[in-house]
N, CA, C and O of each residue as an XYZ file, in Angstrom:
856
protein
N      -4.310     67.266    -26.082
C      -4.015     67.684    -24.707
C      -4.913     66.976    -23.709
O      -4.447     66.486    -22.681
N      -6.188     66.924    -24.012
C      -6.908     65.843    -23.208
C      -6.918     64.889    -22.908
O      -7.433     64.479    -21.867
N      -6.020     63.867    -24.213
C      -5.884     62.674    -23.766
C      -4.670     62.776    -23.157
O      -4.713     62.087    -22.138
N      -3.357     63.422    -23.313
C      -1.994     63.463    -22.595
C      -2.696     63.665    -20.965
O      -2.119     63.006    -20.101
N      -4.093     64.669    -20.412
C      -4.133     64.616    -19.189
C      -4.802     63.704    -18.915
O      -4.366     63.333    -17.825
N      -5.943     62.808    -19.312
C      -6.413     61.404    -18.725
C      -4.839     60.521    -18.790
O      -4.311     60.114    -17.755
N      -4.371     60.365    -19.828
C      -3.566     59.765    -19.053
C      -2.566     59.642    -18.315
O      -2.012     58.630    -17.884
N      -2.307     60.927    -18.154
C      -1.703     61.665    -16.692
C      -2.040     61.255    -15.629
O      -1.311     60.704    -14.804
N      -3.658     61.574    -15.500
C      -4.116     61.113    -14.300
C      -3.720     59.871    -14.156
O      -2.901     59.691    -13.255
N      -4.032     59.009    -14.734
C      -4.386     57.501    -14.561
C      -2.726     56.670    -14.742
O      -2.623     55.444    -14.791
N      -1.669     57.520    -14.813
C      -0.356     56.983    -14.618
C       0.064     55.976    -13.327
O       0.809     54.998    -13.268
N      -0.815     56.717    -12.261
C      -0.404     56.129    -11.116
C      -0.905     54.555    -10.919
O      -0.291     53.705    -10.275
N      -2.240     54.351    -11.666
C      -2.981     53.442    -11.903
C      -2.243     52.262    -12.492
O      -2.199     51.091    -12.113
N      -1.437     53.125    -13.942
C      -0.896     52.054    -14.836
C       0.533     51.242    -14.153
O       0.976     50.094    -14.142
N       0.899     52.470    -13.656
C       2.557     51.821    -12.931
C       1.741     50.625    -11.628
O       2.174     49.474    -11.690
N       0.866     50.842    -10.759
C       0.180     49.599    -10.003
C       0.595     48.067    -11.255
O       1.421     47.154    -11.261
N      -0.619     48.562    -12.230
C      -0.762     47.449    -13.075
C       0.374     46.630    -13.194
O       0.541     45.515    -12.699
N       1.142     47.287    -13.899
C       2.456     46.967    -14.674
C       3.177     46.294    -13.513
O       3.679     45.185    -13.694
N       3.266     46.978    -12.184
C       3.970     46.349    -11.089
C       3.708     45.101    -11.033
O       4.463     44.141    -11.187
N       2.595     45.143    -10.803
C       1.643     43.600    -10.925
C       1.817     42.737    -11.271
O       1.992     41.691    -10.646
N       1.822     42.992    -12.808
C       2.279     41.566    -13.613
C       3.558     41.193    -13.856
O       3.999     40.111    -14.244
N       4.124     42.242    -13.574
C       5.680     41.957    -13.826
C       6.126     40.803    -12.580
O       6.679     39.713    -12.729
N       5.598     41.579    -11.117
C       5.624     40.509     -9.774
C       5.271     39.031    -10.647
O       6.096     38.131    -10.804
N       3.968     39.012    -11.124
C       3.559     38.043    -10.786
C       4.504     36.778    -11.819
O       4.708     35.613    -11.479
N       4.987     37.480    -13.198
C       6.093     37.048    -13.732
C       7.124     36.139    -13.376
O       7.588     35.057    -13.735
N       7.338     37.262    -12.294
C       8.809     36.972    -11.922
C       8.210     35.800    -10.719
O       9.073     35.141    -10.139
N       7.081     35.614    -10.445
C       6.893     34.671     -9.540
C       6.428     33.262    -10.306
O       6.670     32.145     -9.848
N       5.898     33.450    -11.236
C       5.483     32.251    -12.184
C       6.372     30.627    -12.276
O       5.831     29.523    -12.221
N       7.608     30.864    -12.404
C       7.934     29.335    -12.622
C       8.318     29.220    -10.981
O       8.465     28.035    -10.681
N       8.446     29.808    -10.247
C       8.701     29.373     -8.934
C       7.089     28.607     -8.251
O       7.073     27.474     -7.768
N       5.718     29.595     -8.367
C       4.693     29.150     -8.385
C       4.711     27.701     -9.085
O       4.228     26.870     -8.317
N       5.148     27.114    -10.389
C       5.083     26.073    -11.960
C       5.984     25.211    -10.886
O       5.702     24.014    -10.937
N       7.034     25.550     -9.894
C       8.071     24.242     -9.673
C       6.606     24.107     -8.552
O       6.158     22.996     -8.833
N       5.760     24.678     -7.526
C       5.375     24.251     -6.545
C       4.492     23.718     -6.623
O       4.007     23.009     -5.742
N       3.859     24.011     -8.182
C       2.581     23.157     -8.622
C       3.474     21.790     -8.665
O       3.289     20.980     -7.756
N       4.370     21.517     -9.612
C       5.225     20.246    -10.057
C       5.399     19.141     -9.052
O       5.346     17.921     -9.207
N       5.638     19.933     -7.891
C       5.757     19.078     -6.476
C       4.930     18.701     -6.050
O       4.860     17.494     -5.820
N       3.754     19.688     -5.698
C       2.651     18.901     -5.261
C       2.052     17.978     -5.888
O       1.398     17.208     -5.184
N       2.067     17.669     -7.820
C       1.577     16.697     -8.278
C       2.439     15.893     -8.403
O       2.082     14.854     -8.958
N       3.755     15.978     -8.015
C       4.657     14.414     -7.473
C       4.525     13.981     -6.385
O       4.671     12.805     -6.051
N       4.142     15.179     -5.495
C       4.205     14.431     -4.367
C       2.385     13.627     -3.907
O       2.185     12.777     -3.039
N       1.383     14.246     -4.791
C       0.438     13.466     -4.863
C       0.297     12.013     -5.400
O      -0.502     11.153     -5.031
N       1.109     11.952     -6.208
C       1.720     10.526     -7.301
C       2.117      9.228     -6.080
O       1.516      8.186     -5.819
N       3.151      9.713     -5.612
C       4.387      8.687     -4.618
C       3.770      8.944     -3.135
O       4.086      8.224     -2.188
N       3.079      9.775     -3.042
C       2.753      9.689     -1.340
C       1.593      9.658     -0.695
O       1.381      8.591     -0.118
N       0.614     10.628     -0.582
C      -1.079     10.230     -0.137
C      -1.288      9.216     -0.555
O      -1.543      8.296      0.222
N      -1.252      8.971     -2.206
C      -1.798      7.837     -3.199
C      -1.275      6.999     -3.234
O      -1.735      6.037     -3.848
N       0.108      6.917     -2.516
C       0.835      5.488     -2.847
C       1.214      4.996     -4.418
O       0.563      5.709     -5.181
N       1.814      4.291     -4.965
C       1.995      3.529     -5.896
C       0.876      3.373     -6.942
O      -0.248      3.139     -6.498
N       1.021      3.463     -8.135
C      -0.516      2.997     -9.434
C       0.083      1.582     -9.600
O      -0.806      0.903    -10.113
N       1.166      0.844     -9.403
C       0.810     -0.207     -9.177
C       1.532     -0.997     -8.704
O       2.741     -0.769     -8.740
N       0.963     -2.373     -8.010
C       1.805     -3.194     -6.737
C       3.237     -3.232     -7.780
O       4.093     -2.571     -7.192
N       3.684     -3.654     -8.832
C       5.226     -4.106     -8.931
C       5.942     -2.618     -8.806
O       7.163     -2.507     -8.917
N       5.161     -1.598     -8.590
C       6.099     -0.400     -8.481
C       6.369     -0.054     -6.981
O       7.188      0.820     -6.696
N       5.685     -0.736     -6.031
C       5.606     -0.543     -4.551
C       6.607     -0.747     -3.976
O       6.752     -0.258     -2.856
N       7.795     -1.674     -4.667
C       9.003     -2.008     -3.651
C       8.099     -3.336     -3.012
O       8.757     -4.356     -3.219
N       6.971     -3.612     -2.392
C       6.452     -4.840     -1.802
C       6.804     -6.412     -3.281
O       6.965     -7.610     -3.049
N       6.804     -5.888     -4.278
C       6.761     -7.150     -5.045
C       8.324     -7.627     -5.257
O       9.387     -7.124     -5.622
N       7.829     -8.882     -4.816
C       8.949    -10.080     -4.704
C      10.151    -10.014     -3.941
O      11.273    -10.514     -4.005
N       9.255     -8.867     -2.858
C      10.545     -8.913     -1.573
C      11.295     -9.848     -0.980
O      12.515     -9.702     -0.912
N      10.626    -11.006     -0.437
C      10.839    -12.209     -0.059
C      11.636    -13.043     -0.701
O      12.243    -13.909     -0.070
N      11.777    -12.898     -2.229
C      12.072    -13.731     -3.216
C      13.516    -14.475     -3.172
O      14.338    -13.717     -3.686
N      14.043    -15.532     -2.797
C      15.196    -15.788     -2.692
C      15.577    -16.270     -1.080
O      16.534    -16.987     -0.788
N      14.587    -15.693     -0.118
C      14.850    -15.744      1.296
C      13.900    -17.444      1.327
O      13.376    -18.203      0.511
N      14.111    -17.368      2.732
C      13.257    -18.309      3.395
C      12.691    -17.769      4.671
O      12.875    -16.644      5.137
N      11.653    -19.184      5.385
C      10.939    -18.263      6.286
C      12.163    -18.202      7.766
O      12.065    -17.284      8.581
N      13.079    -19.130      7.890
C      14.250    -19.092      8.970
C      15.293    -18.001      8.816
O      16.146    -17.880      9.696
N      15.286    -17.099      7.628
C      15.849    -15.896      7.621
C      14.841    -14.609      8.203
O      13.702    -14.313      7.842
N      15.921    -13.825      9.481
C      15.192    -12.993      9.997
C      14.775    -11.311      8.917
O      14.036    -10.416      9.327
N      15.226    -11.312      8.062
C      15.429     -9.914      7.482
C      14.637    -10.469      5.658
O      14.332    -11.509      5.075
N      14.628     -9.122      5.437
C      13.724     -8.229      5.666
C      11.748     -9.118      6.159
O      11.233    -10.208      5.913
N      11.311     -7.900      6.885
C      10.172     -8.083      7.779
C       9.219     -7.238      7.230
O       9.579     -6.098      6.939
N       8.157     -7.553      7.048
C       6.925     -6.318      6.793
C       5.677     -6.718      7.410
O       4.909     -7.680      7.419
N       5.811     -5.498      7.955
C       4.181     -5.173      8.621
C       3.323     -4.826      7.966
O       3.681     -3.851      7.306
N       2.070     -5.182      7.729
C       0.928     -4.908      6.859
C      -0.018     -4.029      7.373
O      -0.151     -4.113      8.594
N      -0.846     -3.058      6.701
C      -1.967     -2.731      7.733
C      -2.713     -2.840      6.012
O      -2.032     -2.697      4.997
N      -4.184     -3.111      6.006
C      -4.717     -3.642      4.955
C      -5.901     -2.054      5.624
O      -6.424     -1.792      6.708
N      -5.860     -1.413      4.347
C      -6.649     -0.180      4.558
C      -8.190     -0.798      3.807
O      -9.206     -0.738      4.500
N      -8.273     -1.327      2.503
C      -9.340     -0.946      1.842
C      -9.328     -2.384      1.515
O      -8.427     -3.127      1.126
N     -11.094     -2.649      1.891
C     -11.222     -4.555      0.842
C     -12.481     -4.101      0.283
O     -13.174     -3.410      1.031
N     -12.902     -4.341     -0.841
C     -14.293     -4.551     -1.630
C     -14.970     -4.896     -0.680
O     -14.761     -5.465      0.391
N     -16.272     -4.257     -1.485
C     -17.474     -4.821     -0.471
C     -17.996     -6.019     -1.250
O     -18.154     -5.779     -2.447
N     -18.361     -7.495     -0.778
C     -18.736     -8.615     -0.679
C     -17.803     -9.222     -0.990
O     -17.995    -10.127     -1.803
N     -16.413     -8.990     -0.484
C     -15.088     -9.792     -0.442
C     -15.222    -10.967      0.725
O     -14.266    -11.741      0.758
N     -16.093    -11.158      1.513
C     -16.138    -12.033      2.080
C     -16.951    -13.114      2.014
O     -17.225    -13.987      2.838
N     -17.438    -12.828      0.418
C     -18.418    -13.983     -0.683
C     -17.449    -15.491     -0.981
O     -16.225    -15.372     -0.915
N     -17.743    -16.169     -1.139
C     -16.742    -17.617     -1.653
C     -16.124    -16.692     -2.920
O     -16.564    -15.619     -3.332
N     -15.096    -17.367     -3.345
C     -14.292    -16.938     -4.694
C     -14.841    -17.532     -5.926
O     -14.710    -17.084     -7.065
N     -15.560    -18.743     -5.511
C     -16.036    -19.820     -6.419
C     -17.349    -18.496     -7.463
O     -17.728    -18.631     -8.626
N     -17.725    -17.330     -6.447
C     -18.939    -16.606     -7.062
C     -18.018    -15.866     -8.442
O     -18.653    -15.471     -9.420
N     -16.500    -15.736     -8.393
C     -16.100    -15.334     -9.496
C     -16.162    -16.531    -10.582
O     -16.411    -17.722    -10.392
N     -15.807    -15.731    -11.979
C     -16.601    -16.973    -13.145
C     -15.212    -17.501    -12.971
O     -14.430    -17.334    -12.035
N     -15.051    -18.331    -14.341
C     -13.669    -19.028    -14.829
C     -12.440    -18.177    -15.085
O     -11.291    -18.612    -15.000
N     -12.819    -16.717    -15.462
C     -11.407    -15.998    -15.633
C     -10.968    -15.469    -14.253
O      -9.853    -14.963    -14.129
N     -11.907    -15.586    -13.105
C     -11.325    -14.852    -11.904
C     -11.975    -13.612    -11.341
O     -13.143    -13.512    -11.716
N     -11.638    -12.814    -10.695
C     -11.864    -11.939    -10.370
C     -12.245    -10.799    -11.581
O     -12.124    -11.235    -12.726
N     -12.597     -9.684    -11.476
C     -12.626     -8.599    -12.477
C     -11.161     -8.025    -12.209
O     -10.644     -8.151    -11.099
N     -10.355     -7.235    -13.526
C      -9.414     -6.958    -13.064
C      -9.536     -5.510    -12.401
O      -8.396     -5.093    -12.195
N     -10.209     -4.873    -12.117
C     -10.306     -3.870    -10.956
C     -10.517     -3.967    -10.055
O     -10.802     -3.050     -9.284
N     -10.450     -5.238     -9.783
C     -11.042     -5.755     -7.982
C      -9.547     -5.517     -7.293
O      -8.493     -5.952     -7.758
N      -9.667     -4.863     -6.288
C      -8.151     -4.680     -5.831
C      -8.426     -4.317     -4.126
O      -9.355     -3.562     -3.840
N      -7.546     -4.914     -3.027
C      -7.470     -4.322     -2.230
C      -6.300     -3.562     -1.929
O      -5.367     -3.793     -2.698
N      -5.991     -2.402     -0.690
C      -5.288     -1.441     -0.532
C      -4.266     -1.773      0.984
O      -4.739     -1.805      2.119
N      -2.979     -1.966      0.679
C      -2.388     -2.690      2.160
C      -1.106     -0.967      1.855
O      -0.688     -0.303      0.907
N      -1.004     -0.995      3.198
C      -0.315      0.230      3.296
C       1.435     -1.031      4.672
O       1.240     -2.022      5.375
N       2.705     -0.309      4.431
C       3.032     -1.363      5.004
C       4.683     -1.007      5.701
O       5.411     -0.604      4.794
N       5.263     -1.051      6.783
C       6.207     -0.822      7.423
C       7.255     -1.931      7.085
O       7.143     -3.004      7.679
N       8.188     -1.775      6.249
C       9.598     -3.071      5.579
C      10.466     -2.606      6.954
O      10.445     -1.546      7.578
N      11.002     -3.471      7.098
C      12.147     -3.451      8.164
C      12.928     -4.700      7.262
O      12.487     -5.820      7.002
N      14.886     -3.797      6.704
C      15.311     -4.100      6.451
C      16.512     -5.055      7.510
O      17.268     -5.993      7.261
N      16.189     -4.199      8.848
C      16.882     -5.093     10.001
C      16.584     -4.340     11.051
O      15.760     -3.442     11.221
N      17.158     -4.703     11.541
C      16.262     -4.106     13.521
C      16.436     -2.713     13.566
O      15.346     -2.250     13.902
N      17.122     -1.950     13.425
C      16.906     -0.279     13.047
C      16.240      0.135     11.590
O      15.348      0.983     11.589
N      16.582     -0.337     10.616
C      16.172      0.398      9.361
C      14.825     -0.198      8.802
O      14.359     -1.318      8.593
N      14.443      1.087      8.669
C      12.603      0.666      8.356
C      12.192      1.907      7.019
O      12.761      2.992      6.890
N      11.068      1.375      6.136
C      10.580      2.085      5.042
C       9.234      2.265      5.394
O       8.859      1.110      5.598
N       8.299      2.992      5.585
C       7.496      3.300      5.358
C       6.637      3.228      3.849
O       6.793      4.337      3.339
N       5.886      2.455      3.038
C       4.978      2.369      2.041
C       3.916      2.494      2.152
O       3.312      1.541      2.645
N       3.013      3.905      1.698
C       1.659      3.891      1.582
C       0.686      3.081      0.566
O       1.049      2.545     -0.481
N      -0.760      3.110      1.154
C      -1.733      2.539      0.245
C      -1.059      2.039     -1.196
O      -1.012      2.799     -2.163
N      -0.561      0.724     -1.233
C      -0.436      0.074     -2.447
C      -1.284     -0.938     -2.830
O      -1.398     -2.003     -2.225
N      -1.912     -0.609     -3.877
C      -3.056     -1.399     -4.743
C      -2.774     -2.918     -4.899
O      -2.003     -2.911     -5.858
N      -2.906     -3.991     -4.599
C      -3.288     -5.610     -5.219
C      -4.203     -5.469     -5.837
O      -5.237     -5.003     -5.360
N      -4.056     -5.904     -7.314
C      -5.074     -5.816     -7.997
C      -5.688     -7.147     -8.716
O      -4.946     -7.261     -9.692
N      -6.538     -8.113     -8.773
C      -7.140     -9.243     -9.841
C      -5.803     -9.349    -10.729
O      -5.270    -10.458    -10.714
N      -5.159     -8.301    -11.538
C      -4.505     -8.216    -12.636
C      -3.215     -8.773    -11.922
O      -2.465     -9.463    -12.613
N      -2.923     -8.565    -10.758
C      -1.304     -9.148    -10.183
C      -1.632    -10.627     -9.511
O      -0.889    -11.165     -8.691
N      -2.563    -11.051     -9.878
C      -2.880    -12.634     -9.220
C      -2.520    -13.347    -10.005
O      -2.992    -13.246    -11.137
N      -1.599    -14.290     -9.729
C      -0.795    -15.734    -10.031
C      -2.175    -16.609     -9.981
O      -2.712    -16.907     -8.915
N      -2.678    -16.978    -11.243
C      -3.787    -18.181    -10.882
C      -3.625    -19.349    -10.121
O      -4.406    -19.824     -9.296
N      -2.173    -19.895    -10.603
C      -1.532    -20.813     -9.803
C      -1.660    -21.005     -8.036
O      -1.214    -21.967     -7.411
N      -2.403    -19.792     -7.435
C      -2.329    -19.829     -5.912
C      -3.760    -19.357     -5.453
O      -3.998    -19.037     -4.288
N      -4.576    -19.343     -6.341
C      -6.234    -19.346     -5.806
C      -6.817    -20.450     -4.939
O      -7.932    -20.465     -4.417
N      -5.514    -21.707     -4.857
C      -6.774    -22.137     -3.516
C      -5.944    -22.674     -2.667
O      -6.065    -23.846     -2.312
N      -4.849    -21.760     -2.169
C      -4.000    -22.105     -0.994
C      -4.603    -21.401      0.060
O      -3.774    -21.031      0.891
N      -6.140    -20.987      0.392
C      -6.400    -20.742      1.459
C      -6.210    -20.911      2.844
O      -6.100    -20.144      3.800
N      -6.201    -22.738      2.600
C      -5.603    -23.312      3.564
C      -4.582    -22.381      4.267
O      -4.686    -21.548      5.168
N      -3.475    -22.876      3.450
C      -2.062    -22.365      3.908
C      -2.335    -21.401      4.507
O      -1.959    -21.325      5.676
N      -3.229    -20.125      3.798
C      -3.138    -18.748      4.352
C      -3.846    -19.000      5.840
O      -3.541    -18.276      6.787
N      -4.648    -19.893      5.951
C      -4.687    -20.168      7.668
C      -4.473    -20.419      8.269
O      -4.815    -20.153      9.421
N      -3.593    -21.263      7.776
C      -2.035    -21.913      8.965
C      -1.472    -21.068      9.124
O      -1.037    -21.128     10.274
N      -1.115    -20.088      8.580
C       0.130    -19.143      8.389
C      -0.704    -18.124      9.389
O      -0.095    -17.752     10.392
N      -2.273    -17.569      9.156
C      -2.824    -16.902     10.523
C      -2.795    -16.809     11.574
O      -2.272    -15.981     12.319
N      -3.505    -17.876     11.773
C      -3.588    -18.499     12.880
C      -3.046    -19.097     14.026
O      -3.536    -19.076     15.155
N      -1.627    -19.824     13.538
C      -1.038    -20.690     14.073
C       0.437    -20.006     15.066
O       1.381    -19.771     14.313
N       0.668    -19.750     16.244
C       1.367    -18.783     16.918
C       2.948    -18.875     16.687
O       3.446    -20.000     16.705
N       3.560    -18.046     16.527
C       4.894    -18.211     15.910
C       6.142    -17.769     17.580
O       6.824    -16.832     17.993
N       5.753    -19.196     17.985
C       6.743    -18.817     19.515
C       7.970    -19.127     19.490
O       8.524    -19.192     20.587
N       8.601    -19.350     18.540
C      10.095    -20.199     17.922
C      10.923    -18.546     18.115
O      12.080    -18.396     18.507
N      10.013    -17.500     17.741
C      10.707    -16.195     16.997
C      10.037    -14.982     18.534
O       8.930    -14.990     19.073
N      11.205    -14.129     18.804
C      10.920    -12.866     19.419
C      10.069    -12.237     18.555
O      10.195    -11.809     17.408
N       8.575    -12.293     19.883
C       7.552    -11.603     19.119
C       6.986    -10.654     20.487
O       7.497    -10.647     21.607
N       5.680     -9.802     19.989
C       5.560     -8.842     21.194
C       3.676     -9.618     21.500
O       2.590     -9.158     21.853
N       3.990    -10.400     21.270
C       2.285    -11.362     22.130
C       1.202    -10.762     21.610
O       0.906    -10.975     20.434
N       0.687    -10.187     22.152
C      -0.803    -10.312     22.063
C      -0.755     -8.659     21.141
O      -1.579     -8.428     20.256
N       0.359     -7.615     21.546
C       0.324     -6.221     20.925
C       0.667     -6.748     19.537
O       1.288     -7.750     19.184
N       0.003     -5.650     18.776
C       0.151     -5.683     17.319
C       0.492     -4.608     16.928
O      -0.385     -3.813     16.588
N       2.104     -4.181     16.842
C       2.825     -3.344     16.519
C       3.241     -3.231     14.458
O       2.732     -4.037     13.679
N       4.036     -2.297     14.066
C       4.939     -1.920     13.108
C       5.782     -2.821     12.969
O       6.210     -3.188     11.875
N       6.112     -3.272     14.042
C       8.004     -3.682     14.130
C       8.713     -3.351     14.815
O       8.226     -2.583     15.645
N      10.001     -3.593     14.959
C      10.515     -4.427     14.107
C      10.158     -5.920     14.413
O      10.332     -6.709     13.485
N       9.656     -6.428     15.656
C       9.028     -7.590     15.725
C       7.654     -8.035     15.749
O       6.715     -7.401     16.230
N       7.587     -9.477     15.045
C       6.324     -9.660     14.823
C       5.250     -9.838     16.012
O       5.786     -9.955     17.114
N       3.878     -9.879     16.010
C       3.069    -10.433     16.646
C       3.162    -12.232     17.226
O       4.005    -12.905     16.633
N       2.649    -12.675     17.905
C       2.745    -14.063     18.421
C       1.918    -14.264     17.322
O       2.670    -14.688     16.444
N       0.683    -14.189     16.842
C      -0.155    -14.682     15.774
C      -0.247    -13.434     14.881
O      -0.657    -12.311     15.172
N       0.462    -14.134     13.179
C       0.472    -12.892     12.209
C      -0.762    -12.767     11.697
O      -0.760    -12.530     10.489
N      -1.880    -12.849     12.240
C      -3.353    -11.991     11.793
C      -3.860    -11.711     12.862
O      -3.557    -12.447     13.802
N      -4.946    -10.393     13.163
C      -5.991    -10.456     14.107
C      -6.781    -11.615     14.082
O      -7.102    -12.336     13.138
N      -7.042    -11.671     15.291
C      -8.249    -12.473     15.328
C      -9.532    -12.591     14.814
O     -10.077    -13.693     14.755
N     -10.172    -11.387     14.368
C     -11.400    -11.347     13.617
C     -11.141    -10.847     12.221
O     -10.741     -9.683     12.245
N     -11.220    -11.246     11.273
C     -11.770    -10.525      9.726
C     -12.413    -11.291      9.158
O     -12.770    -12.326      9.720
N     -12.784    -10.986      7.757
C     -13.139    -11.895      6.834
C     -12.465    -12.253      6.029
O     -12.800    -12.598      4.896
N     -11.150    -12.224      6.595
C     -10.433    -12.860      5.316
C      -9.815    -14.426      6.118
O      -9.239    -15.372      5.582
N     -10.149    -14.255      7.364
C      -9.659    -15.591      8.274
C     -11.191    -16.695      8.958
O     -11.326    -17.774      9.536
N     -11.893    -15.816      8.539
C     -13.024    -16.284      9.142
C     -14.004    -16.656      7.871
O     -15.040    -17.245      8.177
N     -13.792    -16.385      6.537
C     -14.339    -16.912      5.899
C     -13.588    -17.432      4.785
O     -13.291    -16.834      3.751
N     -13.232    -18.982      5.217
C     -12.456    -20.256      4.161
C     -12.662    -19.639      2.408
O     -13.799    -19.400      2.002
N     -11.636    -19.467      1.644
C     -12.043    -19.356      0.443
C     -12.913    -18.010      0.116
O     -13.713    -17.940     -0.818
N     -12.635    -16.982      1.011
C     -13.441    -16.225      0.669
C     -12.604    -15.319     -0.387
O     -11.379    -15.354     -0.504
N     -13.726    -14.287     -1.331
C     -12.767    -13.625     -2.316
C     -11.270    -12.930     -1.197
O     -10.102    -12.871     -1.581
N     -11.746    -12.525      0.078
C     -10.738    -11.519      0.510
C      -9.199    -12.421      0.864
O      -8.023    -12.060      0.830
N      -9.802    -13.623      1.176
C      -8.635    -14.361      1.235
C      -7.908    -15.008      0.458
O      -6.757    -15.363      0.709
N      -8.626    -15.253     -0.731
C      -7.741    -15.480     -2.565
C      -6.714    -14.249     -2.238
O      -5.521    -14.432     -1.997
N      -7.431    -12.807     -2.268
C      -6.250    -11.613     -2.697
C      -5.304    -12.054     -1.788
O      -4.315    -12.546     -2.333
N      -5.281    -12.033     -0.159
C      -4.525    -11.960      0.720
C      -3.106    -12.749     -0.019
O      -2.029    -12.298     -0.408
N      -3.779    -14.331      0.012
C      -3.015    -15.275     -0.532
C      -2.225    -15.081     -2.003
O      -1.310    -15.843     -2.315
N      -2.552    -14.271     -2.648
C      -2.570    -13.684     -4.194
C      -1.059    -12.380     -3.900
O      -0.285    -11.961     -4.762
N      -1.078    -12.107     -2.726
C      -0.424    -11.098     -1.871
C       0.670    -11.116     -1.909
O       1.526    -10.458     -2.500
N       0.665    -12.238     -0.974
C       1.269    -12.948     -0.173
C       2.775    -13.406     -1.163
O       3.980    -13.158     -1.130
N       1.917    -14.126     -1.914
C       2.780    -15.059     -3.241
C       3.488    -13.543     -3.994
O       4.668    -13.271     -3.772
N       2.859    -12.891     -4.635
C       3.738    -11.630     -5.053
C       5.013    -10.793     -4.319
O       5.998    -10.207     -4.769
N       4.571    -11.001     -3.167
C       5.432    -10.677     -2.258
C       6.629    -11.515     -2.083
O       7.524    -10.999     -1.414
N       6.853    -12.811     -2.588
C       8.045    -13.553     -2.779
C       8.054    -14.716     -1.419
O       9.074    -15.141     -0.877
N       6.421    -15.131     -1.005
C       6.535    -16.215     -0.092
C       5.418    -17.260     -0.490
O       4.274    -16.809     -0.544
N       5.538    -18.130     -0.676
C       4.949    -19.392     -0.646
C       4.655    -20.054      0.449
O       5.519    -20.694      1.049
N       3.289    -19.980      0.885
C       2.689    -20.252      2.175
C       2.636    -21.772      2.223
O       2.361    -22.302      3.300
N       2.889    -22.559      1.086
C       2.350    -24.227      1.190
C       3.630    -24.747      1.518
O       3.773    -25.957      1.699
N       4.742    -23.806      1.628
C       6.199    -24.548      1.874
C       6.128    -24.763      3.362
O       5.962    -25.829      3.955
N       6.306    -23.396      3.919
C       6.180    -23.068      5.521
C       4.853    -22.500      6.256
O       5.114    -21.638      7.096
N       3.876    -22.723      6.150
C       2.881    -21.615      7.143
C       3.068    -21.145      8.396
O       2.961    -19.995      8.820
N       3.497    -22.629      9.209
C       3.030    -22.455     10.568
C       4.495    -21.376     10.940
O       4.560    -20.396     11.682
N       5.552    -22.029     10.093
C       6.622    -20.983     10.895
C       7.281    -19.750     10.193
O       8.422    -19.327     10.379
N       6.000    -19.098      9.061
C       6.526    -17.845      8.251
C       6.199    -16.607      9.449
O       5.014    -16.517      9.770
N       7.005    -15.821     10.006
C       7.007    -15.075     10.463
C       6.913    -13.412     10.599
O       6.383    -12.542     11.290
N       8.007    -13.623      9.188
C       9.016    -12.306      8.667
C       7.486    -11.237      8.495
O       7.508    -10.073      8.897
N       6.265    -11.839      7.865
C       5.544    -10.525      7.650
C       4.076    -11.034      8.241
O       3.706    -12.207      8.186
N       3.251     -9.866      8.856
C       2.299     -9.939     10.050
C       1.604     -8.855      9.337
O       2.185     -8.064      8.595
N       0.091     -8.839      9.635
C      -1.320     -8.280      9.483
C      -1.328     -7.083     10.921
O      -1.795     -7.448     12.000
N      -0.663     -5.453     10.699
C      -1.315     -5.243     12.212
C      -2.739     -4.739     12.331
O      -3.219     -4.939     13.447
N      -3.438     -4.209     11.569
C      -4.668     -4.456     11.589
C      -5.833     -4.404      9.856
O      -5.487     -4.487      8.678
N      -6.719     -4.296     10.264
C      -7.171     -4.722      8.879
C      -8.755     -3.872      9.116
O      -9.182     -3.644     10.247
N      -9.574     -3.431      7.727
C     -10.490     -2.551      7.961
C     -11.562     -3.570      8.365
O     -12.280     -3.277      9.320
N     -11.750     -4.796      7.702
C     -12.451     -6.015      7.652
C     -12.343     -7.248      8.444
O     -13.084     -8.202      8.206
């Protein structure tokens, strides 16, 4: 009889409990889908891509030339190593380390309305064509050199859909120092991206630097 009245008393207690977990039950795989999302959507979006050929950026270009107006990409270069603006020559004979990577985040314009948005996608040592480690050059013609042939917006350095008069800022270290590691990647980039800077520099247009951390 004593224990039938403790747990008499404490009925009201147990039905709480029981409510409880049963809720929390019935809330569980709905909670399991919202975990699921947030670690997809951590995968494909803050983080961008694990790696450049999964970005949509590799070998965009591929097949075009630089007198075709479409597709266009705007660059914004988030992240470069620190002493990327060392000569490249300081890497040994195999190159870079393959974790050396910089981070370009980047606006595609498939034609004058339609545009993609791509976050922080990795270039990594490991996606470098050896074949194009010392077209620096090129990559400074292609900087530097003002592209007035093509509707551009001058001196502003926009998204798009049109380019800048000159497709780099004026200051970094990847233009200001010849051969430097930051300008191997750029050039290393560049080429993955489906353009060959030693064909055309002065009049590649289609894709522009709008700003850069370096």
């Amino acid at each position: 009889m004593k224990a039938f009245v403790v747990a008499h008393k404490n009925f009201p207690l147990i039905t709480i409990l029981l409510s409880v977990l049963l809720t929390g039950c019935a809330e569980l795989p709905q909670n399991m889908k919202q975990m699921s999302d947030t670690l997809t959507n951590m995968g494909r979006g803050k983080f961008g891509p694990t790696k450049f050929e999964q970005s949509g950026l590799a070998n965009i270009f591929k097949g075009t030339q630089a007198k075709d107006n479409w597709p266009r990409v705007a660059l914004t270069i988030d992240e470069i190593p620190d002493g990327a603006e060392r000569p490249s020559s300081d890497w040994s004979d195999k190159g870079p380390p393959i974790g050396y990577c910089i981070t370009v985040s980047a606006t595609v314009w498939k034609s004058e309305k339609v545009s993609q948005k791509i976050d922080r996608v990795p270039f990594c040592a490991s996606d470098l064509d050896t074949r194009i480690q010392n077209n620096w050059s090129a990559v400074l013609g292609w900087a530097r050199t003002p592209k007035t042939e093509i509707r551009n917006t001058g001196v502003s350095r926009t998204s798009g859909p049109n380019p800048p008069a000159r497709s780099f800022p004026n200051h970094s270290i990847i233009i200001e120092n010849a051969g430097s590691k930051a300008n191997v990647m750029l050039g290393g980039l560049l080429w993955n991206m489906g353009i060959d800077l030693a064909e055309d520099p002065l009049h590649e247009a289609r894709v522009w630097v709008v700003s850069t951390v370096r």
